[in-house]
C-alpha positions in Angstrom: 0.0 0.0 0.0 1.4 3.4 -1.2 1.5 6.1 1.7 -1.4 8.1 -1.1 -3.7 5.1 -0.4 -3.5 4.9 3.5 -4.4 8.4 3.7 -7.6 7.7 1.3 -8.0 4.8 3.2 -7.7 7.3 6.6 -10.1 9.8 5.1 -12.6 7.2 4.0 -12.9 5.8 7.3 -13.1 9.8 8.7 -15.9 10.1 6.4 -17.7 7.1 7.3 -17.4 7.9 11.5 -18.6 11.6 10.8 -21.4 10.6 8.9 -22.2 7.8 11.2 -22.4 10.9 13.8 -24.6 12.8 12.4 -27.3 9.8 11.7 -27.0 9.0 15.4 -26.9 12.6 16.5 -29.9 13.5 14.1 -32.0 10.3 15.6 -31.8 11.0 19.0 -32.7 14.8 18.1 -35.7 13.0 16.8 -36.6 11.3 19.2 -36.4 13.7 21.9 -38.7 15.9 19.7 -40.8 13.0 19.2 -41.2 13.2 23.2 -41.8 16.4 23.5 -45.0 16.1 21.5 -45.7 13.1 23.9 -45.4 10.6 21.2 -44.4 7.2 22.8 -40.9 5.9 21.8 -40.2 2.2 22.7 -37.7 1.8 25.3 -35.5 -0.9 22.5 -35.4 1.8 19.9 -33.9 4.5 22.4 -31.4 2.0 23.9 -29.9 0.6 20.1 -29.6 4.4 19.7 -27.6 4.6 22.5 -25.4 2.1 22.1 -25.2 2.7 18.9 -23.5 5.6 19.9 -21.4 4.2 23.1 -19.9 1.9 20.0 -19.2 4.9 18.2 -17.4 6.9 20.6 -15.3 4.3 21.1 -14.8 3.9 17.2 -13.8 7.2 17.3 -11.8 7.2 20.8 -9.4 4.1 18.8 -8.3 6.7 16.2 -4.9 8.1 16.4 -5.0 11.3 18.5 -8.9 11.0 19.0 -9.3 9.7 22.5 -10.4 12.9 24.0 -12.9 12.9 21.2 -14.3 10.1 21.7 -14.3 10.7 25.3 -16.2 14.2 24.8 -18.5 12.0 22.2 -19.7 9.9 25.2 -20.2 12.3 27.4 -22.4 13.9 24.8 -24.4 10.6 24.0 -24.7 10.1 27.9 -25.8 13.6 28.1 -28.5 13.0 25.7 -29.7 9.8 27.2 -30.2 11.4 30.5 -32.1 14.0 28.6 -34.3 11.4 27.1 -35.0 9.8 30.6 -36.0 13.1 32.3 -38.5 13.9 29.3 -40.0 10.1 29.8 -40.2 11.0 34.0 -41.6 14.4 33.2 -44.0 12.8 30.8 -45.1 10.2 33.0 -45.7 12.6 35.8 -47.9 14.8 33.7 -50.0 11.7 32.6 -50.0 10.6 36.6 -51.5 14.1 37.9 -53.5 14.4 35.0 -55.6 11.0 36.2 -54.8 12.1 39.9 -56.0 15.8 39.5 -53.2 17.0 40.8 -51.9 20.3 39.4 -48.2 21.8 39.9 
């Protein structure tokens, strides 16, 4: 392999990692919208997305010079998840006062 077609073969993996983020990123900015209007989103579909990107950040954290990055990444993608989870308990608390009568 010519040093040329490592660093395609460097970019092209570059390429496929950021695209990769912004399909995850882009899903779980979905789905939190998708809670906000109180739609119901299956507990399976918002844990794949969230391993989906745990496995990422650690794609990215294997990279030369990227640990940090995929350190921030994860911290992002946990970030989000506890996001998601406070949206579900504030949901669910609305719904239970709503039968209970209960205003706040």
């Amino acid at each position: 392999m010519t040093q040329n077609e490592g660093q395609e073969g460097g970019y092209n993996i570059l390429i496929e990692i950021k695209d990769e983020i912004l399909e995850v990123l882009n899903q779980l900015r979905q789905t939190v919208e998708r809670l906000q209007r109180g739609e119901i989103v299956g507990d399976q579909e918002v844990k794949a997305l969230l391993l989906r990107g745990e496995n990422l950040a650690q794609r990215i954290g294997e990279l030369p010079g990227m640990d940090q990055a995929g350190k921030d990444f994860l911290d992002h993608i946990n970030k989000i998840g506890q996001a998601i989870k406070d949206l579900r308990n504030f949901d669910a608390l609305k719904k239970e006062n709503l039968v209970t009568g209960v205003k706040f």
